[in-house]
KEFI-182823 format. One record per residue (C-alpha): residue number from 1; chain; x, y, z. Coordinates in Angstrom, 3 decimals, padded with zeros to 6 digits. Each point is the difference from the previous one (the first is absolute). Layout:
BEGIN
R     n   chain       east      north         up
R   NUM       A          X          Y          Z
...
***
This chain:
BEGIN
R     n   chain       east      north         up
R     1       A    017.733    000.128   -012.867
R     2       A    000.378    001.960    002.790
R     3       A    002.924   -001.805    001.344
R     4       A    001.624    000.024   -002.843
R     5       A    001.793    003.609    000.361
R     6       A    000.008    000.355    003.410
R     7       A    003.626    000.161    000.336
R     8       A    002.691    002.437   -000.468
R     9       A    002.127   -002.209   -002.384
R    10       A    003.576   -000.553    000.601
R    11       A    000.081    000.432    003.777
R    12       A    001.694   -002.376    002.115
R    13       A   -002.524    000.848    002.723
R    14       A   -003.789   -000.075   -001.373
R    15       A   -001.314    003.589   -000.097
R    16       A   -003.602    000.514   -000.958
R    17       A   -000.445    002.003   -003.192
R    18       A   -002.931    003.384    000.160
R    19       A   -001.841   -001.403   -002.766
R    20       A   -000.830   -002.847    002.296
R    21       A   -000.639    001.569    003.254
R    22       A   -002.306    002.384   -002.296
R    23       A   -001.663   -002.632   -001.186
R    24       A   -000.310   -002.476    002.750
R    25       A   -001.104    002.776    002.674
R    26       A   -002.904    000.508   -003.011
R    27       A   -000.697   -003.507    000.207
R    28       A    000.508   -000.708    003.789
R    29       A   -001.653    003.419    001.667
R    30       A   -003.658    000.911    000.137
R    31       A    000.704    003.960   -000.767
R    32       A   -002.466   -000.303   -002.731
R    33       A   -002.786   -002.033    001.925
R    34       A    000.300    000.159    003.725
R    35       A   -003.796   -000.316    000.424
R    36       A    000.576   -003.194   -001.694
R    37       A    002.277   -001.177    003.057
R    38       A   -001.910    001.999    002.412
R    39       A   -003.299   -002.123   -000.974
R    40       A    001.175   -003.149   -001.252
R    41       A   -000.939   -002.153    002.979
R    42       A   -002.952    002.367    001.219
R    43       A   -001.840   -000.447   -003.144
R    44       A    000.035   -003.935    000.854
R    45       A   -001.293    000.798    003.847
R    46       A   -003.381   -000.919    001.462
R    47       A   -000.255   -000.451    003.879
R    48       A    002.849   -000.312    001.641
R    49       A    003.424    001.743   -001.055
R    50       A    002.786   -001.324   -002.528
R    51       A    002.869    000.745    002.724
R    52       A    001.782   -000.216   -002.987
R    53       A   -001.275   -003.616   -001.018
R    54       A    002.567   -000.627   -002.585
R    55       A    003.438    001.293    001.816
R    56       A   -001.660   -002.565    003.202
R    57       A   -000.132   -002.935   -003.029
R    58       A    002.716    000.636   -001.353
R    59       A    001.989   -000.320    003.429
R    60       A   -001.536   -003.325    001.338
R    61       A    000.274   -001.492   -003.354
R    62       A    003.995   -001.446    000.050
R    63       A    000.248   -000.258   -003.996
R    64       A    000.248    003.645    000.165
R    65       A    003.015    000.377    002.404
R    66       A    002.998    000.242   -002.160
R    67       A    003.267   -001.097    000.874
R    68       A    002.436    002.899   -000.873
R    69       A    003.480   -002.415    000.842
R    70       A   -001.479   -002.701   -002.641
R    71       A    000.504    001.523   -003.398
R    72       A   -001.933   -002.651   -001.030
R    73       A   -003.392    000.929    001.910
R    74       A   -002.984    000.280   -001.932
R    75       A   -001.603    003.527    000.115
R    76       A   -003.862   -000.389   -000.174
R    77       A   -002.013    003.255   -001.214
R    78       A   -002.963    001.211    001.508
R    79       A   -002.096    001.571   -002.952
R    80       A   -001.328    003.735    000.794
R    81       A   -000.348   -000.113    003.710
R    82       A    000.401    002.877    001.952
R    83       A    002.546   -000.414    003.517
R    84       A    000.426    002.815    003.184
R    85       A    003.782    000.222   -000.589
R    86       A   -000.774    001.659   -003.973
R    87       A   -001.478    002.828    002.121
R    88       A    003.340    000.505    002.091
R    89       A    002.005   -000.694   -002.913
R    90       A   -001.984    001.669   -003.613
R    91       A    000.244    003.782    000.564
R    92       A   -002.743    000.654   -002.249
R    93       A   -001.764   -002.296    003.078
R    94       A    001.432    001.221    003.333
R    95       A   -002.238    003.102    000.190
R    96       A   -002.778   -002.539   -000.205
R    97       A    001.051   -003.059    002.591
R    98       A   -002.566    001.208    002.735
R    99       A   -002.863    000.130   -002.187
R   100       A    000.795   -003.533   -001.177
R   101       A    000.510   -001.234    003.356
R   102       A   -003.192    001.565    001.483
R   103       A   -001.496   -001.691   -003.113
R   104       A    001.776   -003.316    000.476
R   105       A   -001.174    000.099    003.930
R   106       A   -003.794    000.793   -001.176
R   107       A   -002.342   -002.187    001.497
R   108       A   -003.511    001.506   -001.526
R   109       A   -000.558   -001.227   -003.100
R   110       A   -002.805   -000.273   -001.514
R   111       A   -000.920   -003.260   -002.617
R   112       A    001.626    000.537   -003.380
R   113       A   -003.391   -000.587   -002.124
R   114       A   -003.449   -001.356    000.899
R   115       A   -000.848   -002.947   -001.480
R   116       A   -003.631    000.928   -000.509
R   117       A    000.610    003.485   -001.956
R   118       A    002.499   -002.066   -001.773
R   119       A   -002.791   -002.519   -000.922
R   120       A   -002.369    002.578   -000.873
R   121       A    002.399    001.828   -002.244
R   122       A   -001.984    000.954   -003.628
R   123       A    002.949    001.590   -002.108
R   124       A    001.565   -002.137   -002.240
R   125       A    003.358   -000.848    001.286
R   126       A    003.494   -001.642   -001.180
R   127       A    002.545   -000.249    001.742
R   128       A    003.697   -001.754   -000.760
R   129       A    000.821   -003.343    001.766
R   130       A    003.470   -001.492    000.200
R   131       A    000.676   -003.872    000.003
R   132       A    003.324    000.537    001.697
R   133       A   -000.258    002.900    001.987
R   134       A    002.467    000.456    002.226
R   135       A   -001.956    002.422    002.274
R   136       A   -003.019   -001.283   -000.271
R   137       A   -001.641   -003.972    000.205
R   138       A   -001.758   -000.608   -003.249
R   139       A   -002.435   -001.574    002.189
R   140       A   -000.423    002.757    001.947
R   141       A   -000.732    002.207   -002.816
R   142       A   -002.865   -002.413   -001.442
R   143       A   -001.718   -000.399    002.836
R   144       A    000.044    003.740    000.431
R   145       A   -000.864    000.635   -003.591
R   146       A   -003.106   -002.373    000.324
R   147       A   -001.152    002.079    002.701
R   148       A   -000.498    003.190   -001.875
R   149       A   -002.847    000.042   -002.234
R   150       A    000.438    000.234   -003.696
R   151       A    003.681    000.261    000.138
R   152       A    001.873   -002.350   -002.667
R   153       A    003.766   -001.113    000.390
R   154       A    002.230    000.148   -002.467
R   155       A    002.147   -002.928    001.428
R   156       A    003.619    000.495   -001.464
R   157       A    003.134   -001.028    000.337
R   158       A    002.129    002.508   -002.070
R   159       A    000.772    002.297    002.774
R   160       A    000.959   -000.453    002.985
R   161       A   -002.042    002.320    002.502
R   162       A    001.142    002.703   -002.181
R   163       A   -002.019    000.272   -003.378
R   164       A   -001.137    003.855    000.051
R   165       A    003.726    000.569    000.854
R   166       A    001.708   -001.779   -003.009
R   167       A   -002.851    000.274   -002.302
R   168       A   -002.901    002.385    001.037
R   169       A   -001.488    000.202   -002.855
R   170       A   -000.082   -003.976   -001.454
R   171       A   -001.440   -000.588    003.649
R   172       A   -002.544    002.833   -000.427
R   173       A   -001.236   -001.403   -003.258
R   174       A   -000.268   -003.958    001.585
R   175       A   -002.289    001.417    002.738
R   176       A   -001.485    001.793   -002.510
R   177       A   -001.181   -002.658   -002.154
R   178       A   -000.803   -001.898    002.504
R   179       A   -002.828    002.262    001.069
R   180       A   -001.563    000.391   -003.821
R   181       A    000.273   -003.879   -000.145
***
């Protein structure tokens, strides 16, 4: 809907209208999260250091080169990853570019979890599991779940990566359940 108004009708040459800018620099910036972008790849990390893992991808991976002279080139999207240049170009994120770069060029990590706390885990746990993430495997995310003790997927397909987003609460009351079951 978004691209619906952004416009200035009646202009011979296209002119952008405020109420877009407004509302695609709300969309497109990270003034109201920049830890989000800050951490997004760090949070991921163990061993050696992202060097920005999914700009490098992204580059050797031709599919995602567009074309700007073919009008008819498709544009492929890359989900919620995080590149260098939105910390040149986002000014809510160019007071932060070093931090993310000494973060991105990090090479200490430590492991993300330990299997064998994981395994000896006594809370009951639930946790939400998408079929068709596109973030994460679904694979991935069983064989993870199966390592944590008492923990009990609720394997759904209604959301995709984002239930406590578009409905917190619903979500909330699946894992819920799925503990008093």
């Amino acid at each position: 809907y978004l691209l619906e108004s952004a416009f200035v009708p009646g202009r011979e040459d296209p002119e952008l209208t405020e109420a877009f800018l407004v509302d695609a620099g709300s969309v497109l910036s990270f003034a109201k999260n920049p830890l989000y972008a800050v951490m997004h790849e760090a949070i991921y990390s163990q061993g050696p250091a992202t060097a920005w893992a999914a700009h490098t991808v992204r580059a050797e991976l031709d599919a995602f080169a567009v074309n700007s002279s073919d009008p008819g080139d498709e544009v492929l999207l890359t989900g919620e990853m995080i590149y260098p240049w939105q910390f040149e170009q986002d000014p809510a994120l160019t007071p932060l570019r070093e931090v993310a770069e000494h973060l991105a060029q990090r090479t200490d990590w430590g492991p993300l979890y330990s299997e064998d706390v994981l395994s000896k885990n006594a809370v009951p746990t639930a946790a939400a599991v998408y079929l068709d993430d596109m973030f994460v495997p679904f694979e991935g995310s069983m064989k993870t779940a199966a390592l944590v003790n008492r923990l009990r997927p609720v394997v759904t397909n209604d959301y995709q990566h984002d239930g406590i987003r578009q409905d917190g609460a619903a979500l909330l009351g699946r894992l819920l359940a799925k503990l008093e079951d």
